[in-house]
C-alpha positions in Angstrom: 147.4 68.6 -66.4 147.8 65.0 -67.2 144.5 63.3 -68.2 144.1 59.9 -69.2 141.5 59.4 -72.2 140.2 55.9 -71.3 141.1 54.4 -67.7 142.4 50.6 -68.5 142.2 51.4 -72.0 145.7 51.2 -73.9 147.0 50.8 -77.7 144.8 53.8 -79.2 146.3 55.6 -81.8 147.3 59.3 -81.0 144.3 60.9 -83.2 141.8 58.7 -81.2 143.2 59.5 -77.9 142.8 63.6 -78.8 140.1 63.5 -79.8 138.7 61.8 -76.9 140.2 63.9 -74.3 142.0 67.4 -76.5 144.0 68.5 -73.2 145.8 64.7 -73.3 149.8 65.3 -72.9 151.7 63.2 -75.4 155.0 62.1 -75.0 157.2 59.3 -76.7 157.7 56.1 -75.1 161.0 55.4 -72.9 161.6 51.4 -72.7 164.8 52.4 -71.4 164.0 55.1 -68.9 161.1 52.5 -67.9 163.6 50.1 -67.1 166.0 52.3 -65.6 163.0 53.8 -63.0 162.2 49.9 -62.2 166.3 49.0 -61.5 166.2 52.4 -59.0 163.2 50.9 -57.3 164.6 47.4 -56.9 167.3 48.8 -55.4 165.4 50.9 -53.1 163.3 47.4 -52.3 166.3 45.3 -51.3 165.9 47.9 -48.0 163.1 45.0 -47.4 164.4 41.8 -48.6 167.6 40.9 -51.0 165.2 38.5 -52.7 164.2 40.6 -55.2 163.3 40.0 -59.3 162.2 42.1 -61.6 159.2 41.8 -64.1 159.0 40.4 -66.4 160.2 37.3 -65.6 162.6 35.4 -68.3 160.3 32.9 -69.3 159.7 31.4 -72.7 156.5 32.7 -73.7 157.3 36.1 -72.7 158.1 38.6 -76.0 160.9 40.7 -76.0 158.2 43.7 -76.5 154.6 44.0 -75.9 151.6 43.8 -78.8 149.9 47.1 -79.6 147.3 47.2 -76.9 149.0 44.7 -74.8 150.0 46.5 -71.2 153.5 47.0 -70.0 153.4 45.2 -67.3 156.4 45.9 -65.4 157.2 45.9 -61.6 158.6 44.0 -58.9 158.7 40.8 -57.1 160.0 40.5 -52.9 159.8 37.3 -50.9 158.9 38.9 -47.8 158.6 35.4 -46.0 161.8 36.1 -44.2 161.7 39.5 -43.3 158.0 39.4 -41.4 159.0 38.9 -38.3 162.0 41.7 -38.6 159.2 44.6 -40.0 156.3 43.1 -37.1 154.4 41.5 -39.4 152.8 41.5 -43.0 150.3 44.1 -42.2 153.2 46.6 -41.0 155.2 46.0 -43.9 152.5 46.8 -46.5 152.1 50.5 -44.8 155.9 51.5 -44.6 155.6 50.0 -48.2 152.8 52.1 -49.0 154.5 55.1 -46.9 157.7 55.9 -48.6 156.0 54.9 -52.2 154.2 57.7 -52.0 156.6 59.6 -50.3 158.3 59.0 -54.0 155.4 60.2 -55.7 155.0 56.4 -56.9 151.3 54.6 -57.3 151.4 50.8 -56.8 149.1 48.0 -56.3 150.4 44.5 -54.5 149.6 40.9 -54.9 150.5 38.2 -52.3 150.9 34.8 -52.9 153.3 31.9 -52.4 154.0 31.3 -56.2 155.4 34.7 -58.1 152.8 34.5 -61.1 149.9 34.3 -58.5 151.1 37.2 -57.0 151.2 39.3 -59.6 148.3 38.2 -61.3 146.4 39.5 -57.8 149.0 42.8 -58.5 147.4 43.4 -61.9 143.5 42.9 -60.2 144.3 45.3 -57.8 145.6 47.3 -60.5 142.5 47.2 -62.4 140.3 47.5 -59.6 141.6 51.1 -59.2 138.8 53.6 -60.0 141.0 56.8 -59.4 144.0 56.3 -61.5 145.3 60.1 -61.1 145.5 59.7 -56.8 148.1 58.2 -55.2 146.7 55.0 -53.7 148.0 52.9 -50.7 148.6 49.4 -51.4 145.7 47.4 -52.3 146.4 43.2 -51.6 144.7 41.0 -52.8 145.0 37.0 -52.7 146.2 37.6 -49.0 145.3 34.1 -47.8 146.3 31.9 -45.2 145.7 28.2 -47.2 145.8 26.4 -50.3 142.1 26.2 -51.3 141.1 29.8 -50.2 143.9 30.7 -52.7 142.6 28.7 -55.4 139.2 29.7 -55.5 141.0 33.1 -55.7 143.0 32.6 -58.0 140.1 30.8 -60.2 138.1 33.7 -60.1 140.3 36.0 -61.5 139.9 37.0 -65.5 141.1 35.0 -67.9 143.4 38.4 -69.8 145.7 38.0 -66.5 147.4 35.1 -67.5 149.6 36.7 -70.6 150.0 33.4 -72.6 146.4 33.5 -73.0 145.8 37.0 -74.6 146.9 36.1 -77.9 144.2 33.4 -78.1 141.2 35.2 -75.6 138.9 35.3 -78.3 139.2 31.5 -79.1 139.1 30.8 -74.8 136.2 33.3 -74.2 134.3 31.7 -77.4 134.8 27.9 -75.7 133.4 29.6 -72.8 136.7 30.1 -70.7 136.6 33.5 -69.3 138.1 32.6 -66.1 141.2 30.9 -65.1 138.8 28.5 -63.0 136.9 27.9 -66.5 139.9 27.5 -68.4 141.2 25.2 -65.9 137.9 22.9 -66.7 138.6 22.4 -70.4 140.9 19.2 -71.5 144.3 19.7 -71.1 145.5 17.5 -73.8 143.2 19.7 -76.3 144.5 23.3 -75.2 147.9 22.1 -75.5 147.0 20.7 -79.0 145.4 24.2 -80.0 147.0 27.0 -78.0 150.2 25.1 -77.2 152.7 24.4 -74.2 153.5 27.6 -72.8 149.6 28.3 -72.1 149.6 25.6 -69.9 152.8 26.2 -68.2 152.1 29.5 -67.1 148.8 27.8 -65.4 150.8 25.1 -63.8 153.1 28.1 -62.5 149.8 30.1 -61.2 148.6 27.4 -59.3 151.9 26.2 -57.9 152.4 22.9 -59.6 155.3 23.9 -61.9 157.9 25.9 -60.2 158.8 29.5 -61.8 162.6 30.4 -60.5 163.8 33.7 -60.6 166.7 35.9 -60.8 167.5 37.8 -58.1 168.3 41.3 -59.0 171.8 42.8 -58.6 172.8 46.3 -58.2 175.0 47.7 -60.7 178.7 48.3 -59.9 178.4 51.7 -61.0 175.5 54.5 -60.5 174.3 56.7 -63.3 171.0 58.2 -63.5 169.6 60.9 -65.7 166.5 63.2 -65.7 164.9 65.6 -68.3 163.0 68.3 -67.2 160.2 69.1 -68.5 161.0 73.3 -68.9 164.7 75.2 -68.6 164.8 75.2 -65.1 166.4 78.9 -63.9 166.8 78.7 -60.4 169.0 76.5 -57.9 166.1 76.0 -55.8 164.0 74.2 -58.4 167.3 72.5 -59.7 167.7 71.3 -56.1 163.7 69.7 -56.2 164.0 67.7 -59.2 167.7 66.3 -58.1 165.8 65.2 -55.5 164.7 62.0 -56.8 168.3 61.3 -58.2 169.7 61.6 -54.9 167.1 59.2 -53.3 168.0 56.8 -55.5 171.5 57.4 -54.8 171.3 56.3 -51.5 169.0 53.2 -52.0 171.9 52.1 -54.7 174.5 52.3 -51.9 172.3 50.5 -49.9 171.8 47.6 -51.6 175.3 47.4 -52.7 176.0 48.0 -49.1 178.7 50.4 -49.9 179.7 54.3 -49.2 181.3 57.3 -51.7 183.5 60.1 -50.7 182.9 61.6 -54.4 179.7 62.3 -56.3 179.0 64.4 -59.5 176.0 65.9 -61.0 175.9 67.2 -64.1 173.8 70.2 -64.9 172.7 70.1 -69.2 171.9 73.3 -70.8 170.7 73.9 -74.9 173.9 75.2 -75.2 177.2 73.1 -74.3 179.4 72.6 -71.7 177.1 71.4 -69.2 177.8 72.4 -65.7 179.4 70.3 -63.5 179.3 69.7 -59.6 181.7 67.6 -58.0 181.4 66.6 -54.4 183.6 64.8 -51.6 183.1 63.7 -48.7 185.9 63.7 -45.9 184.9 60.1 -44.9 182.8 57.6 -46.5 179.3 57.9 -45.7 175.8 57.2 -47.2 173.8 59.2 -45.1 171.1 61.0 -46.9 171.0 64.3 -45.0 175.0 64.3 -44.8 174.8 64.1 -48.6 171.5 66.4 -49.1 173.4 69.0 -47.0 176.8 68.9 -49.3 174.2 69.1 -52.5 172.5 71.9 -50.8 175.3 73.7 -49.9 176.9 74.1 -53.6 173.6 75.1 -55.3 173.9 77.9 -52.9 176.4 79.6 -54.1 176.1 78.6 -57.9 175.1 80.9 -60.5 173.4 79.4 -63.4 174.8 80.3 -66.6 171.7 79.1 -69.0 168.5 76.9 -67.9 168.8 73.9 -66.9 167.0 71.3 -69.2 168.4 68.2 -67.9 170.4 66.7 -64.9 173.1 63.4 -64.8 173.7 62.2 -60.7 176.9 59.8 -61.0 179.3 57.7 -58.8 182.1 55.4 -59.8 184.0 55.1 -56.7 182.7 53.3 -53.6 184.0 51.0 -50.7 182.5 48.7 -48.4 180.6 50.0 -45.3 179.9 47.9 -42.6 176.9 48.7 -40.1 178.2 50.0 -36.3 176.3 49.1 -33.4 174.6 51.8 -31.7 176.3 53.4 -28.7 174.8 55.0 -25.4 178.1 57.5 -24.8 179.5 59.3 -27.3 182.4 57.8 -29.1 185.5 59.6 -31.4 184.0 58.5 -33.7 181.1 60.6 -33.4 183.3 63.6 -32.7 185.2 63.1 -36.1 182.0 62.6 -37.7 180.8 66.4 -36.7 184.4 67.3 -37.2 184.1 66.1 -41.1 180.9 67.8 -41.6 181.8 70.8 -40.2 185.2 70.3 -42.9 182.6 69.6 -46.0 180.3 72.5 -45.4 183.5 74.8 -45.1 185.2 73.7 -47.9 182.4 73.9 -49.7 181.4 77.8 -49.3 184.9 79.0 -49.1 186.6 76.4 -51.6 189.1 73.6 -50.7 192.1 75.5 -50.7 191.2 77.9 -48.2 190.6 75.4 -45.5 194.2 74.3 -44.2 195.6 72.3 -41.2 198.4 72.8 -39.0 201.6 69.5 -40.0 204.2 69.2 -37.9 207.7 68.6 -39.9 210.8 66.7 -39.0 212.9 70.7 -37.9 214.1 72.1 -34.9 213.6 75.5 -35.9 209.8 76.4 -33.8 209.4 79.0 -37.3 210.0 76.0 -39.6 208.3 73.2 -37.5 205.0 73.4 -39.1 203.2 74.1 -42.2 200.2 74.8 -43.4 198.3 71.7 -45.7 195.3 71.4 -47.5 192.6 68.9 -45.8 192.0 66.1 -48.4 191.4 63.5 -45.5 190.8 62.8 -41.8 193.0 60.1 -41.5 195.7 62.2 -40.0 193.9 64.1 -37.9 193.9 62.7 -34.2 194.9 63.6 -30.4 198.6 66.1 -30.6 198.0 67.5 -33.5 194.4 69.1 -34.6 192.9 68.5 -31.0 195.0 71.8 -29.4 197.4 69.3 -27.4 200.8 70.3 -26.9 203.4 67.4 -29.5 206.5 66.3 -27.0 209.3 65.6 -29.2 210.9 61.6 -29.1 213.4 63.0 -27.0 211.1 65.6 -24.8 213.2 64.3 -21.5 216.1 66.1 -22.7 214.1 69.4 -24.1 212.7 72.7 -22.3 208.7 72.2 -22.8 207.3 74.3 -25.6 204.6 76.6 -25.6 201.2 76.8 -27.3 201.2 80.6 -28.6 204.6 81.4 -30.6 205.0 84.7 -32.4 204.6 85.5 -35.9 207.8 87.3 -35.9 210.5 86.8 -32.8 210.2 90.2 -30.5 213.5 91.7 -29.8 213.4 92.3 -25.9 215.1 95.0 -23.9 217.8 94.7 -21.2 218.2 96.4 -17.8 221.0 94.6 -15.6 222.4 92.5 -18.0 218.4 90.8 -17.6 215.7 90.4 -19.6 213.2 92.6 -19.6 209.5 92.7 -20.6 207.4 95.2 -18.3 209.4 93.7 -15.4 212.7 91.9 -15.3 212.7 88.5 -16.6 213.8 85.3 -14.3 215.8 82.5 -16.0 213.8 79.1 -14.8 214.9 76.6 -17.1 217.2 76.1 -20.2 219.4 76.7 -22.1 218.4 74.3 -24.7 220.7 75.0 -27.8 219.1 74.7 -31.6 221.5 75.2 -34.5 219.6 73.9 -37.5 219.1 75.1 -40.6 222.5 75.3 -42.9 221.2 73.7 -46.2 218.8 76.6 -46.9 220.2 79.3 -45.9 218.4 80.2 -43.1 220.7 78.8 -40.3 219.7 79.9 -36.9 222.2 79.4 -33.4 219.9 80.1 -30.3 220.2 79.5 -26.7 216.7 79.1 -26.0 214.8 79.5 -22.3 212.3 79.7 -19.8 211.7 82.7 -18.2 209.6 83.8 -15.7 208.1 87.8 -14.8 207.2 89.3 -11.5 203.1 88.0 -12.0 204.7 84.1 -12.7 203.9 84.2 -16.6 206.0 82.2 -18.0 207.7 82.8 -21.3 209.9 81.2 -24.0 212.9 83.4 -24.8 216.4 83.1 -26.6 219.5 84.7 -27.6 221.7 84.9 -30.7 224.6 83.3 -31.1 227.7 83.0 -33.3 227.7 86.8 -34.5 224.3 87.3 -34.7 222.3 90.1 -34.0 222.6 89.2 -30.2 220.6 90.4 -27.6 217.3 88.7 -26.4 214.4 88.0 -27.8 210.7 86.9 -27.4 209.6 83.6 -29.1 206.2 82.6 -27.6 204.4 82.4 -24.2 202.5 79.5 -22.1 199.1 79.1 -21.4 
């Protein structure tokens, strides 16, 4: 159980924080999976606004790394201004906000204010206002006012550690009697820049909205890599599947903000003990529907046996393409159907492995045993009305051709005579043909039919032929209609 040994209280050294709480679980700080987490939520908040920025903020007073005892303050800044009216207001926003935050397992506390160091001066109250740091709290706003003077009497009342310039010099400020911002707004300007210097003064100016503070918007990276470690050898799929959970979801909001879909994903499964295990997984169409993706992750744990624990996992993708947003449609469209169809194709391929799943390809040969082959699917861009649909494929030249059946034979059927006629449980009736095919010669398996239609006593109709040019001869059985 995680317990913290001081709410608000940070910078102890690890003998004091033991021996104020014995069941405290340590573990070394990650500046880079910090920053890593915070990149995967900024991506996930351009779902809400591309004017996103991450904090902190590039500013000159800003150090590189925090004091001992100095917070981390890191987070996130949205101009929402714009996308009001799109999520029904300010109050609606905050709960979906607040919704799928938690949803992540995420705590959070918001600030609103025009001016980005006003607002997250008001994030940092909030923060500090929160009495149950272990629960997962909704977002708590403060500074949400409608004009200039309510904000800065707000903004005046708030403490004077807020404003980061300040902190190295709070004992100075607090002993001239400035424990507010308001208070430290009273005292001479000319002196504070004289003792605490420029930047102090700056950062108030920015606050208050008299300096303006610009900000980089944050960009997605061109490639997605994110790694866990777990904290015990994982030895099931199932709990392998929970934790790749969060990778996935950040997945998704990385192809959403780069607006862009993947037909291939890996994850990689560490162990103590090299080779990790790796899961590659395509798509048959480019997508960046979570469920679609979910399903194809779910579907290969399945059947995976775990050769060691698993102490780590790696979610990658290298190769996207643009996807651009369909309007909705009231009928069902092809493209729907191919949609199911490429599912159904993953989840297949998947359980029985890609090169069991094969399509029917017509080839350029007049022989009906030679005129299709079997392929492997690698893509749907083929697939289309006369060929995987069940339709029948009329040659170029189909005006000068017999029409050919559905259901051929594996093998040709040798047929019996009576009468010098065809027979097959009742005398066969020429309707149609002959349509010659001599084809064949460059690999040794030339074939000289006289191919037709015939018809028996219950009007089933069939495709026959016989041999020619010392063949075996007689008459044979080469499919049926429908």
């Amino acid at each position: 159980m995680h317990r913290l040994a001081r709410p608000g209280c940070t910078g102890m050294k690890r003998a004091t924080a033991l021996a104020l709480a014995p069941d405290t679980l340590l573990q070394d700080d990650d500046p880079a999976g910090r920053q890593q987490a915070l990149e995967a939520l900024a991506c996930w908040a351009q779902r809400f606004t591309p004017s996103v920025s991450l904090w902190p903020a590039p500013v000159p007073w800003r150090r590189a790394r925090p004091e001992p005892g100095e917070p981390h303050e890191l987070g996130l800044l949205l101009e929402v201004g714009a996308s009001l009216r799109l999520f029904h207001g300010l109050d609606a926003l905050l709960e979906r906000l607040s919704a799928e935050l938690n949803e992540q397992g995420i705590r959070a506390r918001a600030g609103i204010a025009p001016y980005p160091l006003a607002a997250w001066m008001f994030a940092l109250q909030a923060a500090a206002s929160c009495t149950e740091p272990d629960a997962l709290q909704a977002l708590a706003p403060l500074g949400h006012v409608d004009d200039g003077q309510a904000l800065r009497s707000a903004l005046a009342a708030l403490p004077l550690h807020h404003l980061a310039p300040a902190r190295p010099a709070l004992g100075p400020l607090q002993t001239m009697g400035a424990h507010t911002l308001g208070e430290l707004l009273d005292l001479p300007r000319a002196g504070l820049a004289r003792r605490f210097g420029r930047p102090l003064l700056e950062a108030l100016d920015q606050a208050f909205g008299q300096r303006p503070q610009p900000l980089p918007a944050f960009q997605a990276p061109e490639q997605f890599e994110r790694r866990i470690e777990l904290p015990i050898g994982f030895e099931t799929t199932t709990l392998v599947l929970q934790a790749a959970d969060s990778l996935m979801n950040a997945l998704i909001a990385w192809l959403q903000a780069r607006q862009a879909a993947l037909r291939r994903f890996e994850l990689w499964l560490d162990h103590h003990e090299p080779p990790p295990t790796q899961l590659v997984l395509h798509t048959r169409a480019p997508t960046r529907d979570a469920a679609r993706l979910r399903e194809l992750l779910v579907s290969r744990l399945d059947i995976l046996q775990l050769r060691a624990p698993v102490h780590g996992l790696r979610l990658s993708c290298t190769e996207t393409q643009p996807l651009l947003a369909s309007a909705g449609d009231l009928f069902a469209r092809d493209e729907d159907n191919r949609d199911s169809l490429a599912r159904l194709l993953e989840r297949l391929q998947i359980r029985l492995g890609p090169e069991h799943i094969r399509r029917l390809e017509l080839a350029a040969d007049h022989r009906p045993e030679a005129a299709y082959r079997l392929q492997v699917i690698d893509s749907l861009d083929r697939i289309g009305p006369g060929r995987d649909t069940g339709q029948a494929v009329e040659p170029a030249d189909a005006g000068a051709r017999l029409p050919r059946p559905l259901w051929l034979l594996r093998e040709p059927r040798p047929l019996n005579e009576r009468n010098n006629r065809p027979w097959l449980q009742s005398a066969l009736q020429i309707v149609a043909g002959p349509e010659r095919i001599e084809s064949g010669w460059w690999d040794d398996h030339l074939v000289q039919r006289d191919y037709f239609v015939a018809e028996d006593d219950t009007h089933r109709l069939y495709w026959i032929y016989r041999e020619r040019g010392g063949g075996a001869g007689g008459w044979f059985l080469q499919g049926c209609f429908g």
